[in-house]
C-alpha positions in Angstrom: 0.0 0.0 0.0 1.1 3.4 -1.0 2.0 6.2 1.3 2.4 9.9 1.9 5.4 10.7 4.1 4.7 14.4 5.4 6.8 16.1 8.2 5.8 16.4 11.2 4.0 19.9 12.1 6.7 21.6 13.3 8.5 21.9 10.2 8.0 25.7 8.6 6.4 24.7 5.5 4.7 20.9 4.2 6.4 18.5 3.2 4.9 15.3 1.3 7.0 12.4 -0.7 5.0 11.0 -3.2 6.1 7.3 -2.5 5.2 4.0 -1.6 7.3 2.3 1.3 8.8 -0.2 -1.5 10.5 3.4 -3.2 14.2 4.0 -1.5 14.3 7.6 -0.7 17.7 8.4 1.1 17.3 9.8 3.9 19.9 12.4 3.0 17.3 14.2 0.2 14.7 13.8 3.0 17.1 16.2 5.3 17.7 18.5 2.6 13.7 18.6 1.8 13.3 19.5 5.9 16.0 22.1 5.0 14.3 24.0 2.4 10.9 23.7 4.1 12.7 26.2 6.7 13.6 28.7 4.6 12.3 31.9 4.8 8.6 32.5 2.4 8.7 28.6 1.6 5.3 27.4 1.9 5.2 23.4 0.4 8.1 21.1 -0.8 6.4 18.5 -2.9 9.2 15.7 -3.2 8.9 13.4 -6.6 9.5 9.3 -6.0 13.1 10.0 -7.8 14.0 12.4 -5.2 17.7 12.5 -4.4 20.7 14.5 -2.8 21.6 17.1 -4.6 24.5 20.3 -4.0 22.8 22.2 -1.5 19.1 21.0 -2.4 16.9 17.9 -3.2 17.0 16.9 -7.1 13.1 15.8 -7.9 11.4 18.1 -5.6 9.0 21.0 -6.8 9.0 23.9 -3.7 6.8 26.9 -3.7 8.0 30.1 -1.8 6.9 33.7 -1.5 10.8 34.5 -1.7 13.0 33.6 -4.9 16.2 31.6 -4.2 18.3 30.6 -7.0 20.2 28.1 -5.7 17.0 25.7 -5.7 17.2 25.5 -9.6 21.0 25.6 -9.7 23.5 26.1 -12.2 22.0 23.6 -15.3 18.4 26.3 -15.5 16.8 25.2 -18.7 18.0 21.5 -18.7 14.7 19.6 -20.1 13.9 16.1 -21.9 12.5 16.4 -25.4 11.1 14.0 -28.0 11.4 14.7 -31.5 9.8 11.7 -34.4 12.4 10.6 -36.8 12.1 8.7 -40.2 15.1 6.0 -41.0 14.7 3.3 -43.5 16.2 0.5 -41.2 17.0 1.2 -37.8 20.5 -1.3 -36.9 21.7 0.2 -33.7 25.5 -1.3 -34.9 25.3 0.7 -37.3 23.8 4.0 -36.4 26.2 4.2 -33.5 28.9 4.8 -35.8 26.7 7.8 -37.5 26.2 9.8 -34.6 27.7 13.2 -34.8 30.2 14.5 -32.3 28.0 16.4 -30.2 31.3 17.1 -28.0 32.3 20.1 -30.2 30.2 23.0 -30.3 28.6 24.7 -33.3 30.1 28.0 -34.4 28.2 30.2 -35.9 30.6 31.5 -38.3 32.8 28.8 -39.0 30.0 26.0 -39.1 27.9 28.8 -41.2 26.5 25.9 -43.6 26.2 23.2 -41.2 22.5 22.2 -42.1 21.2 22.3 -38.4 21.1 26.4 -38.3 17.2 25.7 -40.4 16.2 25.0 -36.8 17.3 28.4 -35.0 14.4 30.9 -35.6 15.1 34.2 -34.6 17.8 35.2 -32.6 20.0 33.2 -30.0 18.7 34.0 -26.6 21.1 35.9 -24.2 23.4 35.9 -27.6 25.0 32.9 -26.1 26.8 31.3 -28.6 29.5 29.2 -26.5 28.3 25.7 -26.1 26.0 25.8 -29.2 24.9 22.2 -30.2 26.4 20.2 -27.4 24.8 18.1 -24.8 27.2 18.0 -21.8 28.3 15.8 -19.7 26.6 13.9 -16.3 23.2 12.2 -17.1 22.8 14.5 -20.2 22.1 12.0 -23.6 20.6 12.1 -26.9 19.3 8.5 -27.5 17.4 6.9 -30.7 14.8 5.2 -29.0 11.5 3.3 -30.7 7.8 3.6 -29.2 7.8 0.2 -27.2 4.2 -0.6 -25.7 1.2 2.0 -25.7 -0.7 2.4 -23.0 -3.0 5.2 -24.2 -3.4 4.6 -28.1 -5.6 8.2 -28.3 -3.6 9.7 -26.8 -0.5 8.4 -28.7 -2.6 8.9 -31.9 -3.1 12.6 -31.0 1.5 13.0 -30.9 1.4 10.9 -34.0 3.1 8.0 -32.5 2.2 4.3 -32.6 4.3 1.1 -31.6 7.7 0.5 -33.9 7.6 4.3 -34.2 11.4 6.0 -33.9 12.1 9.1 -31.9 15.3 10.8 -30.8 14.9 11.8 -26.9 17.5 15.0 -26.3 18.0 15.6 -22.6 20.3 18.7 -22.3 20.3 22.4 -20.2 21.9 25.6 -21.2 25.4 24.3 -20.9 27.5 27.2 -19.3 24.8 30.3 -19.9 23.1 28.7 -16.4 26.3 28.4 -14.7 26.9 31.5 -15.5 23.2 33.0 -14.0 23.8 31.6 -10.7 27.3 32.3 -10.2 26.9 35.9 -10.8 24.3 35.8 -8.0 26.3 33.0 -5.7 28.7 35.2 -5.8 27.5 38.4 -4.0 24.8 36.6 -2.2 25.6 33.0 -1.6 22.2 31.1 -0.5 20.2 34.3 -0.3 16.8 35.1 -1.8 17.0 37.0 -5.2 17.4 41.0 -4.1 16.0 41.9 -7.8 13.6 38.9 -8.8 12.5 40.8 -12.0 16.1 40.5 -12.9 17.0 37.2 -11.9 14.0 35.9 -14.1 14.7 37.8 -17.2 18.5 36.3 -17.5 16.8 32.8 -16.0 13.9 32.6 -19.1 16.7 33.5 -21.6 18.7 30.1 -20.3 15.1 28.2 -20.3 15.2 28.8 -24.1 18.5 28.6 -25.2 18.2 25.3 -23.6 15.4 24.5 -26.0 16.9 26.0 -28.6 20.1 23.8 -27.7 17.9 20.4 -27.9 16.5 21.5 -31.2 19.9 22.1 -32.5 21.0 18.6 -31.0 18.3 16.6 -32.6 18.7 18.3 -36.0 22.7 17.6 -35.9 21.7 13.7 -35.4 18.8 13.6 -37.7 21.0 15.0 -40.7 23.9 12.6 -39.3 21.6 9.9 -39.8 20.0 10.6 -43.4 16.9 12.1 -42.3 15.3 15.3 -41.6 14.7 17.2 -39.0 11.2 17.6 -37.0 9.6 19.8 -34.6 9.2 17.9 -31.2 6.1 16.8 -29.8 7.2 17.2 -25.9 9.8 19.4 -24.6 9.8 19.8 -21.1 12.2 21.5 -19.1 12.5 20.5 -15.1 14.7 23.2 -13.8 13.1 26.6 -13.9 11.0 28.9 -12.0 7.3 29.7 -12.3 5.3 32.1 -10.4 1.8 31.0 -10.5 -0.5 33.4 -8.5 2.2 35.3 -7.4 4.3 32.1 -5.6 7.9 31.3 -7.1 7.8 27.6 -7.8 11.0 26.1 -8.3 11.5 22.6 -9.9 14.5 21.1 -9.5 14.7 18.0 -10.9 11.1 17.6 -10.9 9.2 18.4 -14.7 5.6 20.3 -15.4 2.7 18.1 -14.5 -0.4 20.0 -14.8 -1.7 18.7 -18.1 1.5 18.2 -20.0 2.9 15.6 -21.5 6.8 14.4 -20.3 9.0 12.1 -21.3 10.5 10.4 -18.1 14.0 9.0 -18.7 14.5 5.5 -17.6 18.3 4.5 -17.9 20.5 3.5 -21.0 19.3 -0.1 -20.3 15.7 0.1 -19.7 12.8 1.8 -21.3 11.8 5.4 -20.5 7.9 6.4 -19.8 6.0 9.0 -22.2 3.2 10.2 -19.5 0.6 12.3 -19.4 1.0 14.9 -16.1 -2.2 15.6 -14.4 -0.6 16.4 -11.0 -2.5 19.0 -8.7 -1.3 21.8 -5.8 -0.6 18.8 -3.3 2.4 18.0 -5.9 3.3 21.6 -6.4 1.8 20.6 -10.3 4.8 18.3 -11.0 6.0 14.7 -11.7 8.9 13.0 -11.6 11.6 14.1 -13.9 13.3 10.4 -14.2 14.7 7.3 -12.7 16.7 8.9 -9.8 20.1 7.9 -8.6 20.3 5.7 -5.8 24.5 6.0 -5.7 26.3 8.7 -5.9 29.1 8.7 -8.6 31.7 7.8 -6.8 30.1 4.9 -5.1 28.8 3.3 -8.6 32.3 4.0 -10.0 33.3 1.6 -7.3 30.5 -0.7 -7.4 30.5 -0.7 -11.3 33.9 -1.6 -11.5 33.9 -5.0 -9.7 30.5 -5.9 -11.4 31.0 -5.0 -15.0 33.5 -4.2 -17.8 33.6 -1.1 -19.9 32.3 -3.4 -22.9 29.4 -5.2 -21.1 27.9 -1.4 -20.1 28.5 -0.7 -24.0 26.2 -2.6 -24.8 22.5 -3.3 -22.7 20.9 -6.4 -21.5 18.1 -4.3 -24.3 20.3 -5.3 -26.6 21.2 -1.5 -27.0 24.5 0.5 -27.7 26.0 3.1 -25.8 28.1 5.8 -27.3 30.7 7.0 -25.0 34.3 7.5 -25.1 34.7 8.4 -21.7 35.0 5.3 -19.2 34.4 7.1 -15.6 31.1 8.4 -17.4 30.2 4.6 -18.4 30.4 3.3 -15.1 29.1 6.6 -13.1 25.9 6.5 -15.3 25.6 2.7 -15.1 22.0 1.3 -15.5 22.5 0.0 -11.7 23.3 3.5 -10.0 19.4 4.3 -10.6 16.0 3.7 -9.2 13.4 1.7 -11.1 11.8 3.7 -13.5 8.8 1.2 -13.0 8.8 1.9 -9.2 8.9 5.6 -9.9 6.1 5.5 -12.4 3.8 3.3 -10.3 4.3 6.1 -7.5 3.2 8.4 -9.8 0.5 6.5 -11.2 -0.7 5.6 -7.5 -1.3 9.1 -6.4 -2.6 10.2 -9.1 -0.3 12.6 -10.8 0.3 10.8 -13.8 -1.1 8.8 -16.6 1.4 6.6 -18.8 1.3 6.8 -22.4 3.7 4.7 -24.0 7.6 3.8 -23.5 10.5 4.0 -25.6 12.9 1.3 -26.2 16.7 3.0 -26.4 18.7 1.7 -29.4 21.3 3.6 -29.2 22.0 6.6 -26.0 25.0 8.9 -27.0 26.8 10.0 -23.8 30.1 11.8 -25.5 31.8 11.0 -28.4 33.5 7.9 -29.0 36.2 8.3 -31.2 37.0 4.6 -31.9 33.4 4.7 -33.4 34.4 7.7 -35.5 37.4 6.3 -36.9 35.8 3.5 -38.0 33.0 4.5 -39.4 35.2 7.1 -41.6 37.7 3.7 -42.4 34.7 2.5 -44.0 33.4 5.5 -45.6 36.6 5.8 -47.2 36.3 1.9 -48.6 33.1 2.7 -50.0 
C-alpha cells in the first residue's frame, strides 16, 4: 500500500514524498527537503518518487515560496527532456552508432555557417549565447534513438502521432554554461540568499530556459542529418529546472518536470525503457511529476561498485540489446544502468497518487553520452572503402 510521508507539524512549510514504502528515498534528500521547508517564504516542498541529494538542495522536488532563491534551480536552469519523431529506412543500432555526430564540439556560428542544423534556430539566439552551441554535456545529459515500445493510451498516442515500432530521438540537455553563468553571478554576492531583484534574476533565467530548448533542437537536427533524415519539430519538450510564479508564488522545480496537463517524457536508464506520460498532478504536488529514474548512488560509489561488477564493454552494450556511445569510461560506469531507481517503481508512485497517466515507453537503441572516437574512426575507415 502506497504512502504519503509528510513532516511532522513543526517543520516551517509541508512536506509530502509522493512514494510507496517499496520506493528507496535516502534519507539524506529527506534532510535537505526539511532544509528547504525552513527557509524563509517557503510554503510546500512536494518531493517526486526519484527524489535525491543534490548540491545544497533535493533533485526531484517542486517547492513553492513567497521569496526567490536561485540556488533551488542551480546552475544547469533550462535543462529539459525532449522528444522529436524521426524517419530511417532501417534502424540497426551497430550501425547507427557509428553515425552519430560528435556532439562534444560546439557549433560556431561563423565557421560551421553551412552546417544544415542552423534551419532550426528561428530568430535570434537567446542571451546571444553562442558558446556551447549544439552540445549536450556531460553527467546524465544523452541524446538516444529510442522506438515507441508498448502504448498504453493509443488516443492519446494517436493525437503526438506515435504508434508502436515508431522512432524518436529523446534529447536531454540544459543551457550548458549560460546557467552556470546565471547563478554564479548571483552566488557570488549573495551565496544562499533570496534574489534582491527577482525581475532581474528571471529575465536572465527565461533566456537560459530557451537557449536550452533551442540547444535540444539544435541537437536533434545535428543527429537527424547525421543519420539521413530530416529534422522535426518535437512533440514534448519539457524543461525541469526553472521557476514559475503562478498566483504570485515562485515555484521552483528542480529536478522535478511540469505536470499540470502536460505531457513528459520520463527517462529510464540506457538499459531500460523510459515512460511517455501524461501529467495531471495537482497543488498537493506543487503541479509536478517526476523528472526520471533517480540515482540511488552517488558517482563515486557506482564508479566503485561498477567496477567490480561489470566491464567497460558489457555497459556498452545493454541487457536491451542496445548500444552506448561513449568515449569516456568514468562516465560509463558513473551512469551505469544499476546507480538508478526503477523507472517502474517511480512510475507506479506516480500513477498511484494520481499525478500521472502513462502513455507509452520508448525502447533505447542507441543513448550517446560523449563521443567515441574509436566509433568515428571506423566509421570514416569505411566511408573511405566505399
Amino acid at each position: 500500500m502506497s504512502q504519503q510521508h509528510s513532516l511532522p507539524p513543526a517543520a516551517a512549510a509541508t512536506v509530502t514524498v509522493f512514494a510507496s514504502p517499496t520506493s528507496w528515498i535516502e534519507s539524506d534528500a529527506v534532510a535537505q527537503c526539511r532544509q528547504v521547508a525552513a527557509l524563509d517564504g517557503m510554503m510546500h516542498v512536494a518531493a517526486m518518487p526519484d527524489l535525491h541529494p543534490g548540491k545544497g538542495a533535493p533533485i526531484g522536488a517542486a517547492m513553492a515560496s513567497t521569496v526567490l532563491y536561485p540556488f533551488l534551480v542551480g546552475s544547469d536552469i533550462g535543462c529539459g527532456i525532449a522528444v522529436f519523431p524521426i524517419k530511417l529506412k532501417r534502424a540497426i543500432p551497430e550501425k547507427l552508432a557509428a553515425r552519430f555526430p560528435d556532439l562534444d564540439r560546439a557549433l560556431d556560428p561563423e565557421q560551421d555557417a553551412d552546417d544544415p542544423a542552423w534551419t532550426v534556430v528561428k530568430g535570434d539566439i537567446p542571451a546571444s549565447h553562442v558558446e556551447g552551441l549544439g552540445t549536450v554535456g556531460r553527467g546524465n545529459h544523452f541524446v538516444e534513438l529510442a522506438r515507441i515500445g508498448s502504448v498504453f493510451e493509443p488516443e492519446h498516442a494517436n493525437r503526438l502521432g506515435l504508434a508502436t515500432g515508431d522512432l524518436v530521438l529523446i534529447v536531454h540537455s540544459g543551457s550548458r554554461g549560460l546557467g552556470e553563468r546565471i547563478l554564479r553571478a548571483h552566488t557570488e554576492v549573495h551565496g544562499a540568499a533570496p534574489a534582491p531583484d527577482p525581475d532581474a534574476y528571471l529575465a536572465m533565467h527565461d533566456d537560459a530556459v530557451r537557449w536550452g530548448s533551442l540547444n535540444r533542437r539544435l541537437l536533434a537536427a545535428r543527429v537527424a542529418h547525421a543519420l539521413g533524415a530530416e529534422p522535426t519539430e518535437p512533440i514534448v519538450d519539457q524543461c525541469h529546472n526553472l521557476v514559475e510564479v503562478r498566483d504570485g508564488i515562485y515555484l521552483h522545480r528542480k529536478g522535478a518536470a511540469p505536470g499540470d496537463g502536460r505531457d513528459v517524457l520520463i527517462a529510464g536508464t540506457r538499459g531500460t525503457p523510459s515512460y511517455l506520460v501524461a501529467g495531471h498532478a495537482g497543488p498537493d504536488a506543487n503541479h509536478s511529476v517526476a523528472h526520471g529514474a533517480g540515482r540511488k548512488m552517488s558517482r563515486a560509489d557506482a564508479l566503485r561498485r561498477g567496477k567490480a561488477k561489470h566491464t567497460v564493454e558489457e555497459l556498452r552494450r545493454t541487457p536491451m540489446g542496445s548500444l552506448v556511445v561513449c568515449g569516456d569510461r568514468q562516465l560509463l560506469f558513473e551512469e551505469a544502468p544499476s546507480a538508478y531507481k526503477r523507472i517502474e517503481q517511480v512510475v507506479d508512485d506516480l500513477v498511484h497518487h494520481d499525478l500521472a497517466t502513462p502513455v507509452a515507453t520508448t525502447i533505447p537503441l542507441v543513448t550517446y553520452k560523449t563521443a567515441d572516437q574509436r566509433d568515428h574512426r571506423e566509421h570514416r575507415r569505411k566511408r573511405g572503402r566505399s
